[in-house]
Backbone as JSON, one array per atom type, in Angstrom:
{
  "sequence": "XXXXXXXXXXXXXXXXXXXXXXXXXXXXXXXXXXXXXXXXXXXXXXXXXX",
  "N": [[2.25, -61.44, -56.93], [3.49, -62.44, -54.6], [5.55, -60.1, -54.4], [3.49, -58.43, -53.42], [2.47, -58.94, -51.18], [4.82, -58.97, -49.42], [5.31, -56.4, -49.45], [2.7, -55.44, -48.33], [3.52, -56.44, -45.81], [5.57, -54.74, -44.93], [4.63, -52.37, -44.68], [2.9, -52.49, -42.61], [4.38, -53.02, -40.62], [5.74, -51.17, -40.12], [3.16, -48.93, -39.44], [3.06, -50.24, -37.54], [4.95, -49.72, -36.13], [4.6, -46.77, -35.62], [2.27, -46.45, -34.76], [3.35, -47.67, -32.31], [4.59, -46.12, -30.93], [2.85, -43.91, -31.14], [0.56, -43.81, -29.49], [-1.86, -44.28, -31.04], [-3.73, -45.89, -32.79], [-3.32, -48.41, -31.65], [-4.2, -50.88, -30.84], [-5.52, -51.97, -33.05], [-3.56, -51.99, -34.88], [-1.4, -53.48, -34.26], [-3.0, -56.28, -34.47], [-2.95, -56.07, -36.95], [-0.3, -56.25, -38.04], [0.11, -59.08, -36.32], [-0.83, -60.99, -38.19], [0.44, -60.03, -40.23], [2.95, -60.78, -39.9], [2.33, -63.69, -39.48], [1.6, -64.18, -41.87], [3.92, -64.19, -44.11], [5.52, -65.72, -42.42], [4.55, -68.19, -43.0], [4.53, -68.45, -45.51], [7.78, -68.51, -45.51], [8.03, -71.18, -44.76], [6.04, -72.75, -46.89], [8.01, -72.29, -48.65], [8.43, -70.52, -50.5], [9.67, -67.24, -52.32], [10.3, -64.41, -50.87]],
  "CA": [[1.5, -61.55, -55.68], [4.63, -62.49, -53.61], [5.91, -58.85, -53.89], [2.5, -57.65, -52.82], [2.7, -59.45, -49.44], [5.88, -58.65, -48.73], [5.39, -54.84, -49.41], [1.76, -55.33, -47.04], [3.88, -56.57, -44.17], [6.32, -54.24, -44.61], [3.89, -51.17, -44.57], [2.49, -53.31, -41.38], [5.56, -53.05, -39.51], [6.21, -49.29, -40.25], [2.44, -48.73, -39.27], [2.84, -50.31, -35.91], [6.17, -48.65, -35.21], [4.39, -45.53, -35.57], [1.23, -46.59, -33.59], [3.39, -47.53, -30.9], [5.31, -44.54, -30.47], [2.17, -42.16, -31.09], [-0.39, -44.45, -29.01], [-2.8, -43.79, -31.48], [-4.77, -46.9, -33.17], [-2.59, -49.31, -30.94], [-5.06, -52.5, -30.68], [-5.39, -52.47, -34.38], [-2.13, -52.21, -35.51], [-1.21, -54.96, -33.74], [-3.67, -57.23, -34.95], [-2.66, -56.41, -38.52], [1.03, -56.9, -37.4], [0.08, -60.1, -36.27], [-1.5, -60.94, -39.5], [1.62, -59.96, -41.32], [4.26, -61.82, -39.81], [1.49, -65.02, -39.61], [1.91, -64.74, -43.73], [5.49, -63.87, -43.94], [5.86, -67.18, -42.09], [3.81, -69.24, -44.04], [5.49, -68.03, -46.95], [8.82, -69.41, -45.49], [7.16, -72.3, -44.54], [5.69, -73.24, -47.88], [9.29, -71.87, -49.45], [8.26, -69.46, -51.64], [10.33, -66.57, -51.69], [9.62, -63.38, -50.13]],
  "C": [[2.44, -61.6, -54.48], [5.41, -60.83, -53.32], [4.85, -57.82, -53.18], [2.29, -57.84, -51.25], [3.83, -59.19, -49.01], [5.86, -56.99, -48.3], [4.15, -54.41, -48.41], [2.74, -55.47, -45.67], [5.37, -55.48, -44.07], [6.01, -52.63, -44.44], [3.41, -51.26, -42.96], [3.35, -52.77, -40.42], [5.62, -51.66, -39.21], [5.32, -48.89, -39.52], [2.22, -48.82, -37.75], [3.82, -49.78, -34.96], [5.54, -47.57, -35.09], [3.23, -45.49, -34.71], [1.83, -46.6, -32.17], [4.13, -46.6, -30.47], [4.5, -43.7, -30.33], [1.01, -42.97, -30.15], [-1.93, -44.4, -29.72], [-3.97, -44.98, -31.93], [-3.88, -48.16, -32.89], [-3.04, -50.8, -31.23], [-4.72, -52.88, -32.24], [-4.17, -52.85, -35.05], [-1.32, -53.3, -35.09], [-1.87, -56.38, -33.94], [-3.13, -57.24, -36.4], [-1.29, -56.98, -38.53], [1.09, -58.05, -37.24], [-0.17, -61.22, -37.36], [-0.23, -60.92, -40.4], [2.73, -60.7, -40.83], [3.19, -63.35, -40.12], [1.76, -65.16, -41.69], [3.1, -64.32, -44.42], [6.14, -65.19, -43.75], [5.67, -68.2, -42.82], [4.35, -68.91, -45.34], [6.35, -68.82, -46.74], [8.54, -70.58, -45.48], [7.06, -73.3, -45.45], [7.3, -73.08, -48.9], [9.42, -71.51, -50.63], [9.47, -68.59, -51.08], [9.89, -65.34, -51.67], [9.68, -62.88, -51.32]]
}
């Protein structure tokens, strides 16, 4: 499960680099973005590992 969240927020990231370069589904991608670091964190947090 821990490699599955890591590999979501790292699809995340890619997704919003490419939103914000092409201006295309901007709002969203940024909400999911937000979303993925928010459980990235909480991961460290709790001190699991990524």
């Amino acid at each position: 499960m821990g490699n599955l969240l890591y590999i979501i927020a790292v699809i995340l990231v890619i997704s919003w680099a490419i939103g914000f370069i092409g201006y295309g589904v901007g709002g969203l991608i940024h909400v999911l973005l937000v979303i993925a670091v928010i459980a990235v964190v909480l991961r460290l947090i709790q001190g699991k590992p990524l």
